[in-house]
Phi, psi and omega in degrees: 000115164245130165269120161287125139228162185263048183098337164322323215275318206257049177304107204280128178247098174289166181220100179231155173309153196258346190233176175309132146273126184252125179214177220252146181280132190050047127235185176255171208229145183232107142306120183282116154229116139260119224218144165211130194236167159249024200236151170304152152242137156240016169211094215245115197246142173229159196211122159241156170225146196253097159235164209247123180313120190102349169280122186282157172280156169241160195274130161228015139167157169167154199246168169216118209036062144063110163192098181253143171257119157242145169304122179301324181291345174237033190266014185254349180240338159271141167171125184288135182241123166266188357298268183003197173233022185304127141192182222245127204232107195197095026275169179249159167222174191316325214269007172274016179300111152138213218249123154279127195258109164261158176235161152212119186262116171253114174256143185207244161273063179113173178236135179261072241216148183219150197221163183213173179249076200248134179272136145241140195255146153247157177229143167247139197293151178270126211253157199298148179252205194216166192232149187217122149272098162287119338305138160301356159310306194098349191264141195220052225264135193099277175304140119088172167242176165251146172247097185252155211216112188232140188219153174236174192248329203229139195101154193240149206036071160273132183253162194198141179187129191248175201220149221194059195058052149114321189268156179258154204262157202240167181280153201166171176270014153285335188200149195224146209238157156204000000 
């Protein structure tokens, strides 16, 4: 029995997350790669790159059979986890927002090579907040209205939403939100 194929067989597959990755500012965030192939290799080259929108990627690191080259300005902060091409990123900060590039070159009989795309968001934790009253006494008793005023220093997609013993409260003619 022979089987022919015309370069199909020796087919490189990466496996990377399919959606946005979200990860929290100053921990670390581990990119999933996985790549399988059906060809000899005597040589497995993986290569990543970062770029930011408007931006060329720039390199930040990569090996050949787990032999790793890190761009010396990140190399405390990038490392490829092997077997795979997975890789970790710690801390992580705002400015690691936008797309990781994997590459992965299989040399064997001829070369083989596949590349993914993976998005990451960093989020920022939301830091607690604080309520400011207009009049400040707070009694407003009868009379007149109040004003609460609720703000955070830090943090992304912060939502707000107020209460009233427990229940949340609705816009209305006691009360008006902006």
């Amino acid at each position: 029995f022979f089987h022919f194929c015309a370069g199909i067989c020796s087919a490189l597959k990466l496996t990377v997350p399919s959606h946005t990755i979200h990860g929290i500012e100053g921990q670390p965030l581990h990119l999933s790669v996985d790549y399988d192939f059906n060809a000899t290799a005597s040589e497995i080259q993986i290569i990543w790159l970062f770029e930011r929108s408007q931006s060329d990627p720039k390199y930040l690191l990569g090996s050949v059979n787990q032999r790793v080259v890190p761009d010396l300005e990140y190399q405390h902060k990038f490392t490829l986890v092997p077997p795979n091409a997975s890789l970790r990123i710690n801390p992580l900060h705002l400015s690691d927002e936008g797309n990781y590039i994997v590459k992965v070159n299989v040399h064997g009989n001829g070369t083989i090579a596949a590349s993914e795309k993976i998005q990451v968001a960093v989020d920022v934790p939301v830091t607690k907040p604080t309520v400011h009253t207009e009049p400040s006494s707070g009694v407003v008793e009868y009379v007149g209205n109040i004003t609460l005023t609720c703000t955070v220093d830090r943090g992304t997609r912060v939502a707000y939403q107020w209460m009233k013993n427990g229940k949340r409260l609705h816009a209305g003619p006691n009360y008006t939100f902006s």
